[in-house]
C-alpha positions in Angstrom: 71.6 94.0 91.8 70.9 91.9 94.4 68.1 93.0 96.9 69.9 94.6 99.8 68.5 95.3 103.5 71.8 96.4 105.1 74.8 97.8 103.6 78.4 98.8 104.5 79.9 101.8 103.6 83.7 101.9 103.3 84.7 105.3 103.6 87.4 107.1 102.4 87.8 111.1 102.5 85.4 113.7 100.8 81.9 114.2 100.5 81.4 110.9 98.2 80.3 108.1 101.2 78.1 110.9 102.7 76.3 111.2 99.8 76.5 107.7 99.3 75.4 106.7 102.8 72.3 108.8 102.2 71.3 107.9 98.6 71.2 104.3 99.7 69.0 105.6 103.0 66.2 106.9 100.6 66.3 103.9 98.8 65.0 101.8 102.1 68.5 100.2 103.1 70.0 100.1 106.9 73.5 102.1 106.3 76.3 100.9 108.7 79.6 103.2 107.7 83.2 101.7 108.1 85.5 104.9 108.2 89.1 104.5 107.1 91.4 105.8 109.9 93.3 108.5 108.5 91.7 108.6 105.6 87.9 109.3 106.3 86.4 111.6 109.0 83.7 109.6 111.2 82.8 113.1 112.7 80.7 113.8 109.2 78.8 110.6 110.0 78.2 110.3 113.6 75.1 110.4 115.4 73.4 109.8 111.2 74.9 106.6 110.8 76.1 104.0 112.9 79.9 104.4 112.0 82.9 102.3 113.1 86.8 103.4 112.2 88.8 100.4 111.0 92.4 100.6 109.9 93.2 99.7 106.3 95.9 96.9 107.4 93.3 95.3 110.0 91.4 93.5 107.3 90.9 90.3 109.7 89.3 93.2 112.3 87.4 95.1 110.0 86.0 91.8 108.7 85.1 91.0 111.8 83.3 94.0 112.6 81.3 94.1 109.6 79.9 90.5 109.9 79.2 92.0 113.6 76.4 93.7 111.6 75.4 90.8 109.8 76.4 92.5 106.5 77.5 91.2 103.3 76.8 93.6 100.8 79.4 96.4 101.2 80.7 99.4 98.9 83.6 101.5 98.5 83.5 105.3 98.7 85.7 108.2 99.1 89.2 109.0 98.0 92.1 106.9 99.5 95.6 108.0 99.9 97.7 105.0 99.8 100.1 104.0 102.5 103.5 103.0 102.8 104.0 99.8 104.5 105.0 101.0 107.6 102.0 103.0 108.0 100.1 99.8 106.4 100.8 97.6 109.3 99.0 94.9 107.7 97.9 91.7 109.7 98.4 88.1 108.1 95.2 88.7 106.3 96.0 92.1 104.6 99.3 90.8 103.8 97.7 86.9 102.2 95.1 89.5 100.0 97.5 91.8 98.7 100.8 89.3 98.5 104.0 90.6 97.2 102.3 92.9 95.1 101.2 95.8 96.7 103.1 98.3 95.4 103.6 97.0 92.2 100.3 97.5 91.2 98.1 100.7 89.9 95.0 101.8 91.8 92.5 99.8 89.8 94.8 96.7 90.1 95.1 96.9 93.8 91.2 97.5 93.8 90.6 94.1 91.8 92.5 92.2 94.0 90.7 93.4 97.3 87.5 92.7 95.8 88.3 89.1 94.5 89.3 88.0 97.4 86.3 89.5 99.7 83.9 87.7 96.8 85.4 84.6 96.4 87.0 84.2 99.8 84.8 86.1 102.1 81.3 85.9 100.5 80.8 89.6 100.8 79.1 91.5 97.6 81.3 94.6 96.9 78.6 96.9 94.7 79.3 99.5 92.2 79.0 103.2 93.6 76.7 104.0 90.9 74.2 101.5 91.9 73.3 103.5 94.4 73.9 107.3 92.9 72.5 106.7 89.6 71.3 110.9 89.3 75.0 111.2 90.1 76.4 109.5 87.1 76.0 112.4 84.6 74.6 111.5 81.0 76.3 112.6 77.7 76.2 116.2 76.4 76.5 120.3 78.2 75.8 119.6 82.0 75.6 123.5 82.4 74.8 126.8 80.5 78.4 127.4 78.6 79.6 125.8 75.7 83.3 124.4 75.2 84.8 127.0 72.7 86.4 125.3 69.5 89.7 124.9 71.5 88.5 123.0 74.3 86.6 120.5 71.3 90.4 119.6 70.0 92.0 119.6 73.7 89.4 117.3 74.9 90.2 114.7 71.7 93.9 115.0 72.7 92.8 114.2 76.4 90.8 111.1 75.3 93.9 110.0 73.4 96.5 110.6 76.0 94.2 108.8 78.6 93.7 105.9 76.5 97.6 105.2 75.9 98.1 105.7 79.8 95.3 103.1 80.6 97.4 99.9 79.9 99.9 100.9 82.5 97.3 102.2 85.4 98.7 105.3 86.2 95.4 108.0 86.4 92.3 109.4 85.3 93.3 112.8 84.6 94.7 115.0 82.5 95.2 118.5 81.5 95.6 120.2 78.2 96.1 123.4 77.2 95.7 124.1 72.9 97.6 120.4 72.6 100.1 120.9 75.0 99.4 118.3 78.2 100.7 120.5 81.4 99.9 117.5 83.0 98.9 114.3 83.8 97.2 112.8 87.1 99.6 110.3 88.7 99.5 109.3 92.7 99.3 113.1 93.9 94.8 113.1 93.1 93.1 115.6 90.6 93.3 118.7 93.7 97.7 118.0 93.6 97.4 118.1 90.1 95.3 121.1 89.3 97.4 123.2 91.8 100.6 122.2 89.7 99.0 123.2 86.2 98.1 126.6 87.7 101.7 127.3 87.8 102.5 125.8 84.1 99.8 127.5 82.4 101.3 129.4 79.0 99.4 132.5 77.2 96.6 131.7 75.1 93.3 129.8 74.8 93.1 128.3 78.3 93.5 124.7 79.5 90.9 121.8 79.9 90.5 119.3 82.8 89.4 116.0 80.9 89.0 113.0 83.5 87.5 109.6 82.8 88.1 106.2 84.1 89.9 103.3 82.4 88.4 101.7 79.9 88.9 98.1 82.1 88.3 99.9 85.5 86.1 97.9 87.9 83.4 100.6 88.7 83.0 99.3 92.0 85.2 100.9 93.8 86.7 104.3 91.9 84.7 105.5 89.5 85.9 109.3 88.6 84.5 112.0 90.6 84.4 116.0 90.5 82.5 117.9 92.9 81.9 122.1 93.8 85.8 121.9 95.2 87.4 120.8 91.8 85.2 123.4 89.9 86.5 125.7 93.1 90.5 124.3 91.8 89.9 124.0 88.4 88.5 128.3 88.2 92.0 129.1 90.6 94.2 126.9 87.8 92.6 129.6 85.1 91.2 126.5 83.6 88.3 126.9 80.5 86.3 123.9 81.8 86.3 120.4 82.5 85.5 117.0 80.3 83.8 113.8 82.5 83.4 110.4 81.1 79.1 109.9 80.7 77.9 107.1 82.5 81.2 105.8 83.5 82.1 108.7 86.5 80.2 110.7 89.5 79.2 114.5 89.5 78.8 115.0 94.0 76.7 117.5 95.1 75.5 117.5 91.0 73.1 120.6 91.3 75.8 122.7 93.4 78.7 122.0 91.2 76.6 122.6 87.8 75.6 126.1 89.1 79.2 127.2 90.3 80.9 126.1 87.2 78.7 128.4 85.8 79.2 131.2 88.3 82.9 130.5 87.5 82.5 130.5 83.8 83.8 127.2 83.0 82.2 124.5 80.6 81.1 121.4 82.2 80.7 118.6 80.1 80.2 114.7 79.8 81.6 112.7 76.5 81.4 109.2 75.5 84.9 107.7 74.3 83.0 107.1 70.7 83.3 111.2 70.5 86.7 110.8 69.5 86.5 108.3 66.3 
């Protein structure tokens, strides 16, 4: 990685760009944070970080206004719930980055394109998240005190599987499975949506496991998967056994809280490679 003096933070919602914002603090970088409007709240970073709300369809603006800081390097945090095009709005550069596309593609597709053009046409540096939260990035093997039962092992191999298959077509990182039955699979709604929707199609029996990872051809600049204290929080409500993260490849927030409620809660907490399920 490049050295960096000053960075911008795109922020989406959650806790993610907070953290973010200051990791990269402690690290000896000037943080500037670009909020999302109606996606990020610039109250959690105010009078911390200078902080600017842009509007996802302003991309000549918000270019504009990060240059005003004389910043290239940027990175993308927080979750984003994507607009329709009416709440889009986008100006004649939103609309020549994204083309006729936009709604034709997947998350990470979408992503891709954003970032090639601010590389290649802008001569900003977008930056993985985990180049800045590496204790975040959890590695392989029992992240807490419990141990998946022998049920979980087999649900979390069907979860890989399922995942895998899915990845071609973009869809999510998610997925829950209860003793090989999938109750369901992350799509547009977000891991929180889909939690809340298993809770209500969980059967008798051993309970179900929350297995999340990213694609195996996801850029990991921009969405790596995440869980935090609130999805152990939704995943203990949904009656869930534990939960399954990718190692290396997604983001444990507020790692030392959500370790130690999962294990309050009971539930398993674990990271696994993709190799685990040769």
């Amino acid at each position: 990685m490049p050295q960096i003096e000053r960075l911008g933070v795109i922020a989406g919602s959650g806790d993610l760009p907070l953290e973010l914002a200051e990791a990269a603090t402690r690290q000896g970088i000037d943080v500037h944070v670009f909020v999302l409007r109606d996606q990020g709240d610039p109250a959690a970073y105010e009078g911390r970080f200078p902080t600017v709300t842009i509007r996802i369809g302003g991309a000549a603006e918000a270019m504009a206004l990060v240059r005003a800081q004389g910043i290239r390097d940027i990175v993308f945090a927080g979750g984003v719930r994507r607009p329709s095009l009416k709440e889009l709005m986008p100006d004649a550069t939103a609309t020549k980055i994204l083309g006729r596309g936009l709604f034709r593609q997947g998350d990470d597709g979408l992503l891709r394109t954003v970032i090639r053009h601010l590389e290649e046409r802008e001569d900003f540096r977008v930056h993985s998240i985990g180049a800045f939260l590496t204790e975040q990035k959890p590695s392989e093997g029992r992240l807490g005190s419990i141990d998946p039962p022998g049920h979980a092992q087999a649900d979390i191999q069907r979860g890989i599987a399922i995942l895998d298959a899915l990845a071609p077509q973009d869809v999510g990182q998610a997925v829950v499975i209860q003793d090989g039955l999938v109750l369901g699979i992350e799509a547009i709604e977000g891991t929180e949506a889909l939690l809340a929707r298993c809770a209500t199609l969980r059967r008798d029996g051993p309970a179900a496991t929350l297995v999340k990872l990213s694609k195996p051809m996801q850029t990991d600049r921009a969405d790596l998967p995440a869980i935090g204290p609130d999805t152990i929080e939704q995943a203990k409500a949904a009656g869930l056994a534990g939960i399954a993260v990718e190692a290396d490849r997604s983001l444990i927030i507020s790692r030392d809280e959500t370790i130690r409620r999962a294990d309050e809660a009971g539930l398993f907490l674990i990271a696994i490679r993709r190799d685990d399920s040769e």
